[in-house]
C-alpha positions as CSV (number, residue, x, y, z in Angstrom):
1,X,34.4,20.2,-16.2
2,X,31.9,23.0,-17.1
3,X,34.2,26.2,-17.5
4,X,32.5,29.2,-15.2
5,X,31.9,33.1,-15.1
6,X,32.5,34.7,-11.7
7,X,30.4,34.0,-8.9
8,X,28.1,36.2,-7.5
9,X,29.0,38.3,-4.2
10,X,27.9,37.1,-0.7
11,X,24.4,37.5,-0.5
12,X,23.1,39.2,3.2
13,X,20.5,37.2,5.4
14,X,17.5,37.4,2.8
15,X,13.8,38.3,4.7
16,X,11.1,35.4,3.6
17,X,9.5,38.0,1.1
18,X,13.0,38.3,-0.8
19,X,13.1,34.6,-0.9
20,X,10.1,34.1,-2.3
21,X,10.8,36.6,-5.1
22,X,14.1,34.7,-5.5
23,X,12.3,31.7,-6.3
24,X,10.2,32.7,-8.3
25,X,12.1,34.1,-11.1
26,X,14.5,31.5,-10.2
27,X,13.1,28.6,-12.4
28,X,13.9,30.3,-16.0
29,X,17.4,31.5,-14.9
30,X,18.2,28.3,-13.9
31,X,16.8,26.2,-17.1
32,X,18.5,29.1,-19.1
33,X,22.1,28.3,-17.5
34,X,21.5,24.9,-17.7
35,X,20.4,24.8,-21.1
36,X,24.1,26.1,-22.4
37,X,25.2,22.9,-21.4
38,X,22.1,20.2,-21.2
39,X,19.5,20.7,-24.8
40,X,15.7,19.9,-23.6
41,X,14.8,17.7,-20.4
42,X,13.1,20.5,-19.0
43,X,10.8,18.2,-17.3
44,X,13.6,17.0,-15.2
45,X,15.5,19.8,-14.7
46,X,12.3,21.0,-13.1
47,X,11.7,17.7,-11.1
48,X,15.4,17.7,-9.9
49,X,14.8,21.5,-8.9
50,X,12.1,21.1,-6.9
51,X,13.9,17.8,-5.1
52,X,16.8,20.4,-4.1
53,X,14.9,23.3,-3.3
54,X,12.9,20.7,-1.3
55,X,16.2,19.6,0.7
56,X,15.5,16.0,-0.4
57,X,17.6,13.3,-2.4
58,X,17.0,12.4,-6.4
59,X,17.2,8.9,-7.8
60,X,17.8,8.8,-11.4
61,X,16.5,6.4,-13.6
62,X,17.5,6.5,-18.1
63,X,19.3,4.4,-20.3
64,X,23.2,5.0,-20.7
65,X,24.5,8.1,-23.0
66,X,21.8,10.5,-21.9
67,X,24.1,12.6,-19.7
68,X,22.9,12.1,-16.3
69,X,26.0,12.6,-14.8
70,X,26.8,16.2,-17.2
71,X,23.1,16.9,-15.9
72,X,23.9,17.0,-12.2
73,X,27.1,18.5,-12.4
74,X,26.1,21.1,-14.1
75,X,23.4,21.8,-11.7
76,X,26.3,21.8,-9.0
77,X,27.6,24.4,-10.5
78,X,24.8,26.6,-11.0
79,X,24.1,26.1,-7.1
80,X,27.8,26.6,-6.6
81,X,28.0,23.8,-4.3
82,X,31.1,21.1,-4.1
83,X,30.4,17.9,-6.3
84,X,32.0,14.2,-6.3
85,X,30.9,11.8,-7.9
86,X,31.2,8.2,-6.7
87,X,31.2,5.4,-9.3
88,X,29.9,2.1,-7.9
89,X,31.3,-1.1,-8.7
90,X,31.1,-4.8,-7.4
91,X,34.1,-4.7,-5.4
92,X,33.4,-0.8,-3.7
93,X,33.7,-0.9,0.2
94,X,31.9,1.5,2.6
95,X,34.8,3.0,3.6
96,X,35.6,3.9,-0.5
97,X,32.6,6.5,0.2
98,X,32.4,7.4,4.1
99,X,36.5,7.3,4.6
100,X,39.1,5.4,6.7
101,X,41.8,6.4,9.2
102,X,45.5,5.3,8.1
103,X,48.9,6.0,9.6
104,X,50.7,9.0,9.1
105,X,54.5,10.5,10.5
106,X,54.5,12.7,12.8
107,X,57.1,14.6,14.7
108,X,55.3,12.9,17.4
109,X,55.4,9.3,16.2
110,X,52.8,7.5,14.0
111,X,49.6,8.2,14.6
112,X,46.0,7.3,13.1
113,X,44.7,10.1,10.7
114,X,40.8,10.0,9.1
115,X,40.9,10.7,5.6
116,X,37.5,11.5,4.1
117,X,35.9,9.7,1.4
118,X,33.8,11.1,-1.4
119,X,30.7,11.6,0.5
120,X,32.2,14.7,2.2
121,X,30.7,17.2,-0.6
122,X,27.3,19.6,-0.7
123,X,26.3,17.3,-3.6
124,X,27.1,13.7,-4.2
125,X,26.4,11.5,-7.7
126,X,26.0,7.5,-6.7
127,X,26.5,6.8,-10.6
128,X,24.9,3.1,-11.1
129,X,24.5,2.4,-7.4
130,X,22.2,-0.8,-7.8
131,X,25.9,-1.8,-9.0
132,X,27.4,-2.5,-5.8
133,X,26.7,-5.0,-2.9
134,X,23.4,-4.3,-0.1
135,X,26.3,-3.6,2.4
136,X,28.3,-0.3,0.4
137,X,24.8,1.1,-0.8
138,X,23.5,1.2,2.9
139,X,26.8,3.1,3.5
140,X,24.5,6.0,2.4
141,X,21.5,5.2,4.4
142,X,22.9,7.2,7.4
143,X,23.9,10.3,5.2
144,X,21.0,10.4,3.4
145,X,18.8,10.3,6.5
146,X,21.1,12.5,9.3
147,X,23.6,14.4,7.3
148,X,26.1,12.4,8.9
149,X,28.3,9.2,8.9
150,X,30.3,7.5,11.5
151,X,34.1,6.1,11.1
152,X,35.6,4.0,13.6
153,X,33.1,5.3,16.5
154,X,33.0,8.9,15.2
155,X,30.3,10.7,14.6
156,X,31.6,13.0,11.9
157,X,28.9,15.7,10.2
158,X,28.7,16.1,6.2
159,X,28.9,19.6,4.9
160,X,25.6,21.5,4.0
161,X,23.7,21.8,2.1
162,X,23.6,18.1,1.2
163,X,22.3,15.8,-1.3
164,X,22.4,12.5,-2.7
165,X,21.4,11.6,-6.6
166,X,21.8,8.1,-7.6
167,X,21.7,6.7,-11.3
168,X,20.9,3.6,-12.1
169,X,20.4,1.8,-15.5
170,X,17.4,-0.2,-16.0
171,X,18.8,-2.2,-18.7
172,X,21.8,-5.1,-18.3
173,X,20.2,-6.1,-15.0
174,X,22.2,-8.9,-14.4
175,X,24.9,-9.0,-11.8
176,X,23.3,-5.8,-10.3
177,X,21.7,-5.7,-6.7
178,X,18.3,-3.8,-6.7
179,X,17.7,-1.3,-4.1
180,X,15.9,-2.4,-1.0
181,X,12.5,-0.4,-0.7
182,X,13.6,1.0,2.5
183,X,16.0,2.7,0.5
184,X,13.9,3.6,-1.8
185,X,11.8,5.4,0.1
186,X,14.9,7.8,1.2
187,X,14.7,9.2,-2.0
188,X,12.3,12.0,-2.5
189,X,12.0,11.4,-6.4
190,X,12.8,9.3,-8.9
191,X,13.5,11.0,-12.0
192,X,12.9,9.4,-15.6
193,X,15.1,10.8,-18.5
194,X,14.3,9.5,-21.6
195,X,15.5,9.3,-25.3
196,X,15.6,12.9,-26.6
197,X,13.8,14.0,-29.6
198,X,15.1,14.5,-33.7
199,X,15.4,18.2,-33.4
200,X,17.6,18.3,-29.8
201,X,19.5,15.2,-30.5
202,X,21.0,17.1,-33.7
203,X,21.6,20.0,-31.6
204,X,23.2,18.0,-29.0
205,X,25.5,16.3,-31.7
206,X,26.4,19.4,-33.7
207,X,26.9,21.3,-30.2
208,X,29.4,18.6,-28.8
209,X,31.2,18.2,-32.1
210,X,31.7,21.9,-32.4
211,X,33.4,24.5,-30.1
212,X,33.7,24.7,-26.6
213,X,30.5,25.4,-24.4
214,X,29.4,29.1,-23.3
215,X,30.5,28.9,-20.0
216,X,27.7,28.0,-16.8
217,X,27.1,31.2,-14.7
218,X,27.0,30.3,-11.0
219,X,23.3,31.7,-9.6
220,X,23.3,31.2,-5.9
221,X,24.9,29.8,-3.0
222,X,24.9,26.9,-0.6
223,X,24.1,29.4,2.4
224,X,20.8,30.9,-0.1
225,X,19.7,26.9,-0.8
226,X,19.2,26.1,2.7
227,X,17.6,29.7,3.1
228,X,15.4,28.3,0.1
229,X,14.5,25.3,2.2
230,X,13.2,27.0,5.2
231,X,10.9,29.1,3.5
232,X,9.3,26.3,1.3
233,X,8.0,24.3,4.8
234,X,6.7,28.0,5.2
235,X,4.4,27.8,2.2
236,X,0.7,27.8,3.6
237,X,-1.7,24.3,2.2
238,X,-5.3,23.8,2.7
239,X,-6.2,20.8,4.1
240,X,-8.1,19.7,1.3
241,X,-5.2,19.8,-0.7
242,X,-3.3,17.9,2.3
243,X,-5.8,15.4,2.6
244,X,-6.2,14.5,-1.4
245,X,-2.3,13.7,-0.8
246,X,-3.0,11.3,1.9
247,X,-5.7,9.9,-0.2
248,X,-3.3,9.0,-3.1
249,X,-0.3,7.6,-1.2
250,X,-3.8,5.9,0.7
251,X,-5.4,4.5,-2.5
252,X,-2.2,2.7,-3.3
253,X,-2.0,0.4,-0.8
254,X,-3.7,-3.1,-1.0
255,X,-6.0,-4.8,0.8
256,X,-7.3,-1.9,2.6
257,X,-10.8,-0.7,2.4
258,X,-12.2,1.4,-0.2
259,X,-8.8,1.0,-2.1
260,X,-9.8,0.5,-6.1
261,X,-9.8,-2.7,-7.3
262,X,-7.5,-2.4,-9.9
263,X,-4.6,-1.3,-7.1
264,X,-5.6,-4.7,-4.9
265,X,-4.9,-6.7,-8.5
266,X,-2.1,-5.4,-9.6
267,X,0.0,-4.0,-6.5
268,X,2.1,-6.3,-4.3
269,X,3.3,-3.0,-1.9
270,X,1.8,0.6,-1.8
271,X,3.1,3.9,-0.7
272,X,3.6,5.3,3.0
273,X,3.4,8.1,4.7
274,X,6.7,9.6,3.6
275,X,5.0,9.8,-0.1
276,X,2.6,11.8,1.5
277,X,5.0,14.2,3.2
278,X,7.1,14.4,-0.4
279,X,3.9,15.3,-2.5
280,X,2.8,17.6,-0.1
281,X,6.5,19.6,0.2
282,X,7.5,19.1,-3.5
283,X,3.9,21.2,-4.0
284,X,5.1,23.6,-2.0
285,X,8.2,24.0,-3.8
286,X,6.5,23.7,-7.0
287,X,4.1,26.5,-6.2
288,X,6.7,29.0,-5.4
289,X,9.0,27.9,-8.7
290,X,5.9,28.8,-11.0
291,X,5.2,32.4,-8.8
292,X,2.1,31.3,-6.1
293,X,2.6,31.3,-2.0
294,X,-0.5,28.5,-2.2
295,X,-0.5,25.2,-3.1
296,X,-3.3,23.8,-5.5
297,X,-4.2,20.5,-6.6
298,X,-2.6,20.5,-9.9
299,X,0.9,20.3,-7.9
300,X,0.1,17.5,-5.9
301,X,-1.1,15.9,-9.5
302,X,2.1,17.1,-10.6
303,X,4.1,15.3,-8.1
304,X,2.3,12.1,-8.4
305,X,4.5,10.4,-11.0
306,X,8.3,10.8,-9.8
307,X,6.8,11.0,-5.9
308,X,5.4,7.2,-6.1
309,X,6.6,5.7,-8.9
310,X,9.6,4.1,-6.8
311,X,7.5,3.3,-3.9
312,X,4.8,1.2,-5.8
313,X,5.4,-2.3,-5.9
314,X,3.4,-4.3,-8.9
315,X,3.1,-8.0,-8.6
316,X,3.7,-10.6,-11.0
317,X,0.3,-10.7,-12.4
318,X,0.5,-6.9,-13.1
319,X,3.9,-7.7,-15.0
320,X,2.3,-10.7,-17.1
321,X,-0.9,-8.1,-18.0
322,X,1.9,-5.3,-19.0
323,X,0.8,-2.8,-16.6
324,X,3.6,-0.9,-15.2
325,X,4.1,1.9,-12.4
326,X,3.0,4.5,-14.4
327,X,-0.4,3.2,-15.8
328,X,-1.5,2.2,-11.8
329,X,-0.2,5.9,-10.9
330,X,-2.4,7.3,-14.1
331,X,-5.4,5.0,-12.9
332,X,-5.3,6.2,-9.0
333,X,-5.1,9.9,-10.5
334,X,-8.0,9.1,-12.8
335,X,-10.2,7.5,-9.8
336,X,-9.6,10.0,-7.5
337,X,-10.4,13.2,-9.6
């Protein structure tokens, strides 16, 4: 566990102006305290930002040994929010993650007392979830969409802020069961972290083979987070830039006209409308992170790749071709310039 400094006093009921502010000096503080622990992957510390700041849930996608799991706890504590981390396995049950009631003494007599599971936490790590059965991954499905879980006919509310971010390893697919797409589509991103490069993986290796880490300052609150995600639905968009999102979650669905035909080849399934409703609120977010109350088209751009690459589904003549996710999401980018 990530040692850490003092955290900052109660902050007052912040005015939207403040908040804005906030954010927007926020981005390098947070890369800076994250950076003591985690060496490069701006790209998806940034991505994973804007999914919080956003409200929504992360899935995470990378190879073993690439410290997904150091990553997100150490973005817990930044955020100063409460963290489990859930590992999922073959043989997990629902009621390993939501809870169960069991029988306690009482001066009373016995009696039946819930004890929460895991997901009871602002921030929750489903490591390797496409490991476990359809039945314990749609365990989440409520939480994800309501904030909320039910035990034994009780409808019993998760603290907040909260968020779900799910790893799963895209190698040593066997025995795993894939994610239905309706799940899929619960998750506002899907974040890539690849191999790093020469220069960071030496300073990974002589930083973990060395002393102890500098210890992770804690920059905000749960209470400022949520204040965070009011004022990003605030943020003002032109409906240009609106519609060019609907046209790209659009384009990517086949067998519709004026789709491209490269999309009716290649794709099986294409995005809906809650792709469109991610690119449009992780521009927002996006915008205020890099200092602008406006959102352009280079955010939307931005957002194309983690927004839709878990909500396009390529067909078997794609796969035989090679074409993957990301070269259809380049092409509809490209076509719709």
């Amino acid at each position: 566990m990530s040692d850490l400094t003092d955290s900052p006093p109660a902050v007052a009921a912040l005015t939207e102006k403040e908040v804005i502010e906030t954010l927007a000096g926020a981005r390098e503080k947070i890369i800076a305290e994250v950076g003591k622990v985690i060496v490069g992957q701006t790209q998806v510390i940034d991505e994973m930002l804007i999914a919080l700041l956003s409200g929504g849930h992360c899935l995470i996608t990378g190879a073993p040994g690439l410290a997904k799991t150091l990553l997100v706890k150490t973005v817990a504590d930044v955020f100063d929010l409460s963290f489990h981390r859930i590992q999922f396995t073959p043989d997990l049950m629902p009621s390993d993650i939501t809870g169960t009631e069991i029988l306690e003494d009482s001066p009373t007599g016995r009696k039946l007392v819930f004890k929460p599971g895991p997901v009871f936490a602002n921030m929750i790590l489903a490591d390797e979830i496409n490991r476990t059965p359809p039945k314990t991954q749609a365990s989440l499905l409520e939480a994800m969409q309501e904030h909320q879980v039910t035990v034994a006919g009780n409808t019993l509310h998760l603290p907040e802020p909260f968020f779900v971010l799910a790893t799963q390893n895209p190698i040593e697919m066997e025995g795993t069961y894939p994610l239905p797409e309706a799940q899929l589509d619960r998750f506002m991103l899907n974040i890539v972290i690849d191999y790093l490069s020469e220069d960071d993986e030496v300073s990974v290796v002589t930083r973990t083979t060395g002393g102890k880490p500098e210890p992770v300052q804690r920059l905000f609150h749960g209470p400022q987070l949520q204040a965070f995600h009011g004022v990003v639905k605030k943020v003002p968009i032109a409906e240009d830039v609106a519609r060019f999102a609907v046209k790209l979650s659009a384009a990517s669905r086949p067998g519709r006209p004026g789709v491209p035909d490269f999309v009716n080849e290649w794709v099986s399934w294409g995005a809906g409308t809650r792709a469109s409703q991610c690119l449009v609120l992780g521009g927002k977010t996006r915008a205020l992170l890099h200092g602008r109350a406006h959102v352009t088209l280079e955010d939307i751009r931005a957002m194309a790749h983690p927004v839709l690459r878990h909500r396009i589904l390529i067909n078997y003549r794609a796969e035989a071709e090679g074409v993957t996710v990301g070269k259809v999401i380049d092409r509809l980018l490209e076509t719709l310039k």
